[in-house]
C-alpha positions in Angstrom: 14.0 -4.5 6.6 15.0 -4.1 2.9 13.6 -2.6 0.3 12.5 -6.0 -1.3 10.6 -7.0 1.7 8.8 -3.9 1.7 8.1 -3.8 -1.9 6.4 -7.5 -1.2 4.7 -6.8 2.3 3.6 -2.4 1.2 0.8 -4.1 -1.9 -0.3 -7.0 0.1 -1.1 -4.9 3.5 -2.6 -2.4 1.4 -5.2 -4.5 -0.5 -5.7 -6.0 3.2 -6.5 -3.1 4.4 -8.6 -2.2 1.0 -10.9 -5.6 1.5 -11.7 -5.0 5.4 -12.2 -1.2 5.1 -14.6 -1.7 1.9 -16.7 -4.8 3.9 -16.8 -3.1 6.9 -17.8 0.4 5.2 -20.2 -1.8 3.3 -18.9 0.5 0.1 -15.8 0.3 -1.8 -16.1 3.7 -2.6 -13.5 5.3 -1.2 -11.4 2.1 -0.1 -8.9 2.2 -3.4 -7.7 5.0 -1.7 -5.9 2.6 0.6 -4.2 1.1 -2.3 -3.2 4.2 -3.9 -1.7 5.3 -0.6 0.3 1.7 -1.3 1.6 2.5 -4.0 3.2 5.8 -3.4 4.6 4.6 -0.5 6.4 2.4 -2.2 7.6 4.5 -5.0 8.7 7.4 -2.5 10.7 4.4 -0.6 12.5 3.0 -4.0 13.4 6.7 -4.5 15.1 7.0 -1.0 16.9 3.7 -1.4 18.3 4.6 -5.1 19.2 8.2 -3.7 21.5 6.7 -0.9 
């Protein structure tokens, strides 16, 4: 997979994941943490991919 198929799929799992973790919990409290983690995934891959 390339890095602009993960840049696409990384934000849309991760609000996914934010949604069913934040109905289930009954709370979004802590469920932008899901997000967050999103995001730096993505960074830390565009940094490997501009690194190689």
């Amino acid at each position: 997979m390339n890095r602009k198929t993960l840049n696409t799929i990384i934000p849309i799992v991760s609000v996914a994941v934010m949604v069913i973790w934040g109905t289930l919990a009954k709370s979004y409290e802590y469920s932008w943490l899901a997000v967050f983690a999103g995001g730096i995934l993505m960074a830390v891959i565009n940094i490997a991919g501009k690194n190689k």
